[in-house]
ZADO-1210 file (C-alpha; in nm, 4 decimals, padded with zeros to 6 digits):
<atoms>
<atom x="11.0955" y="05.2229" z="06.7547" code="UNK" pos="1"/>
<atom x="11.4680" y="05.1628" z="06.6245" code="UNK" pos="2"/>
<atom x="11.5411" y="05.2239" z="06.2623" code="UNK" pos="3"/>
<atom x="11.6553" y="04.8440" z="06.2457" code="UNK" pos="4"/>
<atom x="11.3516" y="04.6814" z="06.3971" code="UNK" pos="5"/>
<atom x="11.1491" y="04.8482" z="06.1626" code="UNK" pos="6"/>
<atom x="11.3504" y="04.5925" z="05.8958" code="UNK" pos="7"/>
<atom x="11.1670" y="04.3131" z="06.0093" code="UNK" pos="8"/>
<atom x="11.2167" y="04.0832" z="05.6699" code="UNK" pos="9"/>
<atom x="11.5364" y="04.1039" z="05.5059" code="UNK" pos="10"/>
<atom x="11.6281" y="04.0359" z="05.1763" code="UNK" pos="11"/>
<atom x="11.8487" y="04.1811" z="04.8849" code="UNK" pos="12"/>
<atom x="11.5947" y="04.0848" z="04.6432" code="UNK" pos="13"/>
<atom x="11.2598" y="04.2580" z="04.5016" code="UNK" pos="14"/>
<atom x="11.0079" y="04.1141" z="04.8039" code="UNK" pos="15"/>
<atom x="10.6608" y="04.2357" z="04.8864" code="UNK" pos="16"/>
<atom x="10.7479" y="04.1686" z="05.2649" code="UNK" pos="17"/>
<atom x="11.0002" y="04.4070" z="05.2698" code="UNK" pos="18"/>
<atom x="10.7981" y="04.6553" z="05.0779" code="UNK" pos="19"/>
<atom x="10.5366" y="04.6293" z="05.3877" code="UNK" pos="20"/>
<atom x="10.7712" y="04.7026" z="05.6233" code="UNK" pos="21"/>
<atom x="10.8869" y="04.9967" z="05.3974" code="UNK" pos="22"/>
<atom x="10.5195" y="05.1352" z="05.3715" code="UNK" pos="23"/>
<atom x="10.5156" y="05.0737" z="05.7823" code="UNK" pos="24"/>
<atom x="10.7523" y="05.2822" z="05.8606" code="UNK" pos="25"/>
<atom x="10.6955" y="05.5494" z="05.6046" code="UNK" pos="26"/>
<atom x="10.3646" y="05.5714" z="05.8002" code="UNK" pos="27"/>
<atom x="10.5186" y="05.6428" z="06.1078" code="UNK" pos="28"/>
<atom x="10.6849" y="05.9338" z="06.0193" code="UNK" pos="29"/>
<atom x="10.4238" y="06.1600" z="05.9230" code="UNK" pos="30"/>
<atom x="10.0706" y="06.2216" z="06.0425" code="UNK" pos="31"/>
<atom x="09.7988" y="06.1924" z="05.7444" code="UNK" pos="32"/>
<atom x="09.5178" y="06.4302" z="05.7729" code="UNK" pos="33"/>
<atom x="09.1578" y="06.3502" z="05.5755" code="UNK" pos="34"/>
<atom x="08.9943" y="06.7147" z="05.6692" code="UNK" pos="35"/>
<atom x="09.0553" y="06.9359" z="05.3160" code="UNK" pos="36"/>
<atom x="08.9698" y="06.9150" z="04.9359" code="UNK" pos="37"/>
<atom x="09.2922" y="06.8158" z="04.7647" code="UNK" pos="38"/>
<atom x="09.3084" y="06.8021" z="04.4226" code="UNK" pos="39"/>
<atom x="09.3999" y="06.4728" z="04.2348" code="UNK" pos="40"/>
<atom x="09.3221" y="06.2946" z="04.5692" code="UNK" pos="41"/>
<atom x="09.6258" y="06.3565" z="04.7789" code="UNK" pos="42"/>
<atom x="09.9444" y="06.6209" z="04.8557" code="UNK" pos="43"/>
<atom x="10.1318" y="06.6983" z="05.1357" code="UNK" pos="44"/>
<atom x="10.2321" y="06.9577" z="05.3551" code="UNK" pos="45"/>
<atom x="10.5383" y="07.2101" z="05.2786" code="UNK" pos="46"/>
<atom x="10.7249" y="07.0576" z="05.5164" code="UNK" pos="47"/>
<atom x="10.6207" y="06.7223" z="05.4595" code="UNK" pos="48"/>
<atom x="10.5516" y="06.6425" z="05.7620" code="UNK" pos="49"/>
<atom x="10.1806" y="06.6001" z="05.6992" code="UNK" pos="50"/>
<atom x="09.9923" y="06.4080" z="05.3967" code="UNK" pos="51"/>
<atom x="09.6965" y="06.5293" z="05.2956" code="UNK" pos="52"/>
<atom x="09.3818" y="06.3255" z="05.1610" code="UNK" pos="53"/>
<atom x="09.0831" y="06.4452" z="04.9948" code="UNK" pos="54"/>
<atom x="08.8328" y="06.4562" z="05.2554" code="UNK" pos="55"/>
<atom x="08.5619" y="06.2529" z="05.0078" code="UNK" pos="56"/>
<atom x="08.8180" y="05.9480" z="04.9262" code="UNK" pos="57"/>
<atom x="08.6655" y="05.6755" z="05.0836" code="UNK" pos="58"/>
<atom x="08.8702" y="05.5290" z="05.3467" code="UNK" pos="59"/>
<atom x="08.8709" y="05.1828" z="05.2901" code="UNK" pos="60"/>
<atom x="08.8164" y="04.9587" z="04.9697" code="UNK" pos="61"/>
<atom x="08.6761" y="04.6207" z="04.9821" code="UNK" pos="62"/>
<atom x="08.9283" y="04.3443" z="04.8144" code="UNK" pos="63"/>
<atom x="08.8469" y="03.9682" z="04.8415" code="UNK" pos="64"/>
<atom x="08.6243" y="03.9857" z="05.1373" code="UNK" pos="65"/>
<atom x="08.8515" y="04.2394" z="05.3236" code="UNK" pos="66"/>
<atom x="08.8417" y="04.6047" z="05.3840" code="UNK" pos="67"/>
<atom x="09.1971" y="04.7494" z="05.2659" code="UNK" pos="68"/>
<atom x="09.2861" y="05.0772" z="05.4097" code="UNK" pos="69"/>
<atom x="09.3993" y="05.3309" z="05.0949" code="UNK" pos="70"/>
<atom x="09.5779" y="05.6045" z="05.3177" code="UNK" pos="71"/>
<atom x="09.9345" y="05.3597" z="05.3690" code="UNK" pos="72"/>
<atom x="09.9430" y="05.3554" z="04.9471" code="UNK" pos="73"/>
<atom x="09.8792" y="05.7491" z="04.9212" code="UNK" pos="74"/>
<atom x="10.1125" y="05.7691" z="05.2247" code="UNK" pos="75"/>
<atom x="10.3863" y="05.5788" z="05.0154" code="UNK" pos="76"/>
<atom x="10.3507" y="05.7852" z="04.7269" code="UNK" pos="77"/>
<atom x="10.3084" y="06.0969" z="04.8620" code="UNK" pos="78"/>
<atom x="10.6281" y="06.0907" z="05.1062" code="UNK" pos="79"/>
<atom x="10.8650" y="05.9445" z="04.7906" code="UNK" pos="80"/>
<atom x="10.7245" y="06.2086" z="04.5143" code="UNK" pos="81"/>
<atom x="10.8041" y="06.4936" z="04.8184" code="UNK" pos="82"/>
<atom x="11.1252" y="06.3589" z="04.9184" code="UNK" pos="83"/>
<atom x="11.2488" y="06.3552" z="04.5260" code="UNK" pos="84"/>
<atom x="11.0840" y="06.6714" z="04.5126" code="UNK" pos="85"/>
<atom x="11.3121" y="06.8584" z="04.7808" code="UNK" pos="86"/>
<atom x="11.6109" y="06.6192" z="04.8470" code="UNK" pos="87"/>
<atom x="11.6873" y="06.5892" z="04.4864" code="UNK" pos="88"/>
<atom x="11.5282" y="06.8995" z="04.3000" code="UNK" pos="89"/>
<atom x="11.3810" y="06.6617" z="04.0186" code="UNK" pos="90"/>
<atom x="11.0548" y="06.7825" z="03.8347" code="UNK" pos="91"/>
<atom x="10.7242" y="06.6802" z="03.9519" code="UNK" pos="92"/>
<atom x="10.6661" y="06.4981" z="03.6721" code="UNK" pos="93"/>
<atom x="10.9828" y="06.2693" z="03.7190" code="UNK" pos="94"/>
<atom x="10.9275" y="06.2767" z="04.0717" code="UNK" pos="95"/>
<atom x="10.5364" y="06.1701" z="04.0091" code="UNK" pos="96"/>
<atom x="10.6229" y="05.8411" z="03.7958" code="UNK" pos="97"/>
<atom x="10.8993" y="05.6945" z="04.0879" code="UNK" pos="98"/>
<atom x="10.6357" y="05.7333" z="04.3244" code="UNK" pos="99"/>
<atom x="10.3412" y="05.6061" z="04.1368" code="UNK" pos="100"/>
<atom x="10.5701" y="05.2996" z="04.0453" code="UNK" pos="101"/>
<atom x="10.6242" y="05.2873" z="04.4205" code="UNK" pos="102"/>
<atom x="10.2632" y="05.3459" z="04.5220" code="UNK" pos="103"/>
<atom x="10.1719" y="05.0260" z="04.2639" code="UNK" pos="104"/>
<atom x="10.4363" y="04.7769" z="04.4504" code="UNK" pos="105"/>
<atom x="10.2826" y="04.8485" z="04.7731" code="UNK" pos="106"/>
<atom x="09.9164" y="04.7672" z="04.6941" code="UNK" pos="107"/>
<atom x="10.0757" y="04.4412" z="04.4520" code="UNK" pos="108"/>
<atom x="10.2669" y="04.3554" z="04.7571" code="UNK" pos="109"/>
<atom x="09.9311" y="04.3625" z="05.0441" code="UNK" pos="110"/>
<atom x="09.7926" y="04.1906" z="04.7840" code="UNK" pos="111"/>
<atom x="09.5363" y="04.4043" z="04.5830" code="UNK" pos="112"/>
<atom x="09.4910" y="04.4392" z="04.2577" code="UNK" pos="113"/>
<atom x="09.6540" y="04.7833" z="04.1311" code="UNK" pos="114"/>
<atom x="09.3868" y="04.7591" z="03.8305" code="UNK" pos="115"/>
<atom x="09.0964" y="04.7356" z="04.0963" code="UNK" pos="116"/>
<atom x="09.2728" y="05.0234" z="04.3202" code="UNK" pos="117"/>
<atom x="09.3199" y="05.2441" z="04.0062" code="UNK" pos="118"/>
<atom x="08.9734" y="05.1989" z="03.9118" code="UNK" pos="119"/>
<atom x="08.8467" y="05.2914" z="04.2814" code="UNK" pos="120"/>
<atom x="09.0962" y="05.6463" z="04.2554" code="UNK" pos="121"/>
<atom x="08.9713" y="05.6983" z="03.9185" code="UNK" pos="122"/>
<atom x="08.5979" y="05.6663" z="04.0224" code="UNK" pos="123"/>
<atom x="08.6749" y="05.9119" z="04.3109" code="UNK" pos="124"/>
<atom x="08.8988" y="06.1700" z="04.1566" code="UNK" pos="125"/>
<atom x="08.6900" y="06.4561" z="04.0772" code="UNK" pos="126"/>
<atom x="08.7594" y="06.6109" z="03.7270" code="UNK" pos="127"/>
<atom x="08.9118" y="06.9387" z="03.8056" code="UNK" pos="128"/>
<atom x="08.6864" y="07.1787" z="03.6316" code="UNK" pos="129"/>
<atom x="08.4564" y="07.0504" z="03.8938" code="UNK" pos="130"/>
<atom x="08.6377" y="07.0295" z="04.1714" code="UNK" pos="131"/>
<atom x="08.4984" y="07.2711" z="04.4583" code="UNK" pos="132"/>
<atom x="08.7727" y="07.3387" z="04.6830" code="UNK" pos="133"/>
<atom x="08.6608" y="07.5139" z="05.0140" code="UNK" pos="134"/>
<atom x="08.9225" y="07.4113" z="05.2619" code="UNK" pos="135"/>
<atom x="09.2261" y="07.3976" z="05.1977" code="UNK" pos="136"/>
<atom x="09.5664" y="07.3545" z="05.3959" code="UNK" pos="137"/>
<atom x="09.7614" y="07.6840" z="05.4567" code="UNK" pos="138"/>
<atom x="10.0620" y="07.4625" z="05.4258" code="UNK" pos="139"/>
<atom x="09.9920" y="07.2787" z="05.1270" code="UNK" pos="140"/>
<atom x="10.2769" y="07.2395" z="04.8627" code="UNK" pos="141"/>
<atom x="10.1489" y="07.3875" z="04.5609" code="UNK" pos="142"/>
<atom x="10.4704" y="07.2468" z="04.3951" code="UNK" pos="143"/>
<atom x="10.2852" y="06.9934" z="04.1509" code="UNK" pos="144"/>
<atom x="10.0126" y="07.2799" z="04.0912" code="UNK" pos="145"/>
<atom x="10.3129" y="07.4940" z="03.9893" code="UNK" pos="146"/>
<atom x="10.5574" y="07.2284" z="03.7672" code="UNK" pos="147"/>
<atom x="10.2151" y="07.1416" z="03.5422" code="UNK" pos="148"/>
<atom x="10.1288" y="07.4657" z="03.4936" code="UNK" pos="149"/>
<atom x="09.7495" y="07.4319" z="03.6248" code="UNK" pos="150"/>
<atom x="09.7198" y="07.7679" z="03.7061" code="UNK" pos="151"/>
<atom x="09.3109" y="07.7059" z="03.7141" code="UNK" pos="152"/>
<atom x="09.3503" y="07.4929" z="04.0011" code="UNK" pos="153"/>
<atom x="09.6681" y="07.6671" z="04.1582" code="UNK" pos="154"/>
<atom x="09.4515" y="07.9883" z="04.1488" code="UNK" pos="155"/>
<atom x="09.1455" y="07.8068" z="04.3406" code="UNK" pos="156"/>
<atom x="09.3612" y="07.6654" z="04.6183" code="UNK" pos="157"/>
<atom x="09.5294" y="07.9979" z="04.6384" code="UNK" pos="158"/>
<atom x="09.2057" y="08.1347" z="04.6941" code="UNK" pos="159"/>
<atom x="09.0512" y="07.8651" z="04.9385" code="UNK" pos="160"/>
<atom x="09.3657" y="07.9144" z="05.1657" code="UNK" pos="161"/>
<atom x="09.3652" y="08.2375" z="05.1809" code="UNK" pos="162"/>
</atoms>
């Protein structure tokens, strides 16, 4: 697909149709991959080619009588915190808040509630003294692990990869 018919709206102004065509295309540039234990839910690959979701995330959540895919949201954050990450050196933590900003336009834009989105991630994010990581990506970034100092959970995925 060309780069400019992936603009299908246009407009200079904050609109949720452009943000869907934004969270479109961000989706076609990387393959997402729902077969390892990650951590707070999602992370991508070293390369970033590759976003990884936790393989117990449910797939789908029902809004309104509809069944609203979750992995184009994660996809949106993930590829914005990575991109700040290694095009522009900023901390994870800096780099975490743009993207979670950015992950919260997307699901106001298709619609859903980010309060009844949250609450689904929250329900589903294990707390991290329990999480039981088995398989994990040998090409994870271990970047966030690293900038918030969770060695406890840096050690375990160090471990699992191995």
């Amino acid at each position: 697909m060309k780069l400019q018919d992936e603009a299908r709206h246009k407009s200079e102004d904050v609109s949720n149709s452009v943000l869907a065509d934004v969270v479109l295309a961000l989706q076609r540039r990387i393959e997402v991959n729902h077969q390892f234990d990650i951590p707070y839910l999602a992370g991508y690959s070293k390369d970033g080619r590759t976003v990884y979701i936790d393989r117990h995330l449910p797939r789908t959540m029902a809004w309104q009588g509809q069944s609203v895919k979750l992995a184009p949201f994660l996809v949106t954050h993930e590829i914005v915190e990575k991109s700040l990450l290694d095009q522009l050196r900023l901390h994870y933590l800096h780099a975490h808040q743009i993207a979670l900003r950015t992950e919260r336009d997307a699901v106001r834009a298709a619609g859903v509630s980010w309060r009844a989105y949250q609450a689904l991630m929250k329900r589903n994010e294990k707390s991290i003294d329990e999480e039981r990581v088995r398989a994990v990506p040998r090409d994870l970034d271990l970047t966030p692990y690293r900038d918030l100092e969770d060695f406890p959970v840096l050690d375990r995925l160090v471990k699992a990869a191995g």
